[in-house]
N, C-alpha and C positions, 0 to 999 in steps of 0.2 A: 271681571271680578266674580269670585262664584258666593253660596253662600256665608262661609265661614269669613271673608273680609279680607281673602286674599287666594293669589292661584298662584301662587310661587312654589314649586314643591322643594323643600330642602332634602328629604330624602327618599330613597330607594330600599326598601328592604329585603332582604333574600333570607328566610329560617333553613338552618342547613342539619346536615345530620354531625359534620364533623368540621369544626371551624376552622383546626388547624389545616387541614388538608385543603381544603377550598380557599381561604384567604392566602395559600402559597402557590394557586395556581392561576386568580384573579390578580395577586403581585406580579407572577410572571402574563399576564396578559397585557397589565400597566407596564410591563417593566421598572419597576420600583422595587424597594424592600417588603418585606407582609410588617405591615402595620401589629403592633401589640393588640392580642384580645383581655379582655378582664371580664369581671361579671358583673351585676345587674346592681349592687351593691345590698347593702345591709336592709334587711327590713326597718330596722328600726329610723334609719332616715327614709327609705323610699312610701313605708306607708301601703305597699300592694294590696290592690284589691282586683278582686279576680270574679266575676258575677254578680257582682257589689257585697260580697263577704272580704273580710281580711285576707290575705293569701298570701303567708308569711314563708313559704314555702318555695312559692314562685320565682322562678329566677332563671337568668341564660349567662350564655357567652355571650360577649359581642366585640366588632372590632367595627371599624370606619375608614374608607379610602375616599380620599377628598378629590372626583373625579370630574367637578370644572368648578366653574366660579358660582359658589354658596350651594352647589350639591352634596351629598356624600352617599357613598354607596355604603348600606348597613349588612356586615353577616350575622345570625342571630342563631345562636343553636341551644335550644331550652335544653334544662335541666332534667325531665319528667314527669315535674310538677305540673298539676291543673295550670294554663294560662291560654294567654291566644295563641302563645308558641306555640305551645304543645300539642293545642287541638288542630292546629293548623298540621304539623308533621306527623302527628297520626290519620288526619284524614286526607291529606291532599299528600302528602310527600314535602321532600325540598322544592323549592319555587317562590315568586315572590309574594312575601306578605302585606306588604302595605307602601302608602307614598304617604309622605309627614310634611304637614304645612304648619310654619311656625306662626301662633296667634298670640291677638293678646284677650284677656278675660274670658280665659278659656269656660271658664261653667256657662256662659251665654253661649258662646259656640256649642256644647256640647246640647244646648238647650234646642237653638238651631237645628239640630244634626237630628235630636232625638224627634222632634214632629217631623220630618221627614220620613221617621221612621229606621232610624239607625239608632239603635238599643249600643249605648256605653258600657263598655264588653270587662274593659280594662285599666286602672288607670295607677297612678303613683308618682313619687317624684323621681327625679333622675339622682343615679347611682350617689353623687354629691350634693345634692339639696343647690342647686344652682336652678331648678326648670321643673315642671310637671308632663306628664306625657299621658295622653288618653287615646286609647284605640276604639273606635267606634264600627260595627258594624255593617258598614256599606254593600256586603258582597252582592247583594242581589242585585244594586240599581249599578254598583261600580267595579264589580268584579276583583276587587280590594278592601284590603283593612283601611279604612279613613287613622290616620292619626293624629292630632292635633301635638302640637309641642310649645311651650311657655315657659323662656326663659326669664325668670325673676332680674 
């Protein structure tokens, strides 16, 4: 069990430059259809904050291929707005950003993370107000975005 109360990772993330082209060539590796992309949705439900300011601005693409039982592979191609996207595909390139473990009472986990020493980068709700999602930090001890996720 690790610290956050669970080691189950539900997702795989990848920030890419161009969603539609990657998600049709990840389909043809599945052999499946490419999945629908959509965006990050409306500030006004997700609530973005991005350095712990508002970040109303913030936003990507994303799609989801569900690649075994309770995984999913996330494609993620920010917008140009400040976010973890973006800093991430300006400074590193495409590659993966993070692996998302679903919690519950998330602000205690994030509480967890942060004496550790993983600074809460990013957080908000999900696109339909169904879950919150928070990025933490990790790269130095984990070589990854930590991301927590809480579905309501």
């Amino acid at each position: 069990m690790s610290i956050i109360g669970t080691d189950k990772i539900m997702q795989v993330a990848i920030i890419v430059r161009d969603i539609e082209t990657t998600k049709k060539k990840f389909a043809d590796f599945f052999e499946i259809e490419p999945p629908p992309h959509f965006d990050g949705g409306k500030y006004e439900v997700t609530g973005a904050e991005y350095m712990g300011k508002p970040a109303p601005k913030a936003n990507c693409f994303m799609c989801f291929f569900n690649i075994g039982e309770g995984l999913q592979l996330e494609l993620i191609q920010p917008n140009g707005e400040p976010s973890t996207w973006q800093d991430f595909l300006d400074e590193k390139g495409e590659g993966l950003h993070h692996l998302a473990f679903g919690v519950k009472d998330m602000d205690s986990k994030i509480e967890i993370c942060e004496k550790k020493g993983w600074k809460l980068a990013q957080r908000g709700k999900y696109g339909d107000a169904s879950g919150q999602y928070a990025y933490l930090d990790s790269n130095k001890d984990l070589k990854f975005w930590l991301e927590l996720l809480e579905s309501f």
